[in-house]
C-alpha positions as CSV (number, residue, x, y, z in Angstrom):
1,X,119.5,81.8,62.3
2,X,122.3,79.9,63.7
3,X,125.7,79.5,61.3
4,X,125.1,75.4,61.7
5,X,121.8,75.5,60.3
6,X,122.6,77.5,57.6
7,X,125.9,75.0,56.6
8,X,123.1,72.5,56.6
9,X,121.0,74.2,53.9
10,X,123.1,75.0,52.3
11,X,124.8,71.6,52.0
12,X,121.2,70.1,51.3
13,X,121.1,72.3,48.5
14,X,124.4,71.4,46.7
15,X,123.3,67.5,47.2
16,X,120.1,68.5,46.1
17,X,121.5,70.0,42.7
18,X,124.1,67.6,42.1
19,X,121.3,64.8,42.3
20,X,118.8,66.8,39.7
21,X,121.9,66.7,37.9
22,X,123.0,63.4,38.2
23,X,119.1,62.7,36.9
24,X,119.6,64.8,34.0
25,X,122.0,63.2,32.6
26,X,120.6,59.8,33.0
27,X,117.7,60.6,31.5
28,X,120.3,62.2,28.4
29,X,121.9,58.7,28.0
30,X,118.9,56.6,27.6
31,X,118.1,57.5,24.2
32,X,118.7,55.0,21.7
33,X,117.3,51.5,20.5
34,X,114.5,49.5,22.5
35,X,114.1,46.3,21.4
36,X,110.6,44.9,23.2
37,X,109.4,41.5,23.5
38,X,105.7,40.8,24.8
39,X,102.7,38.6,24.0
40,X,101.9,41.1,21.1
41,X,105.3,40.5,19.4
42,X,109.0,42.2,18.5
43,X,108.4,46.0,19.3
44,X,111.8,48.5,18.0
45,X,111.9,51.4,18.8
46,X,115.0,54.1,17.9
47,X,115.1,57.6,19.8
């Protein structure tokens, strides 16, 4: 396998990780109060 294609996986990889990661700690900081408003009312909801 050449050298260049394997810089490229491996770069692919680290973006790949640091984007799961980036995910993960979105996903961390959404937790919290939801206030809702629909045709069924005020819906709150705390995490």
């Amino acid at each position: 396998m050449s050298r260049n294609i394997l810089y490229l996986l491996v770069g692919a990889l680290a973006v790949a990780v640091l984007f799961l990661g980036y995910q993960y700690y979105q996903e961390s900081q959404t937790e919290g109060l939801e206030i809702e408003i629909n045709g069924s009312g005020l819906s709150i909801e705390a995490d």
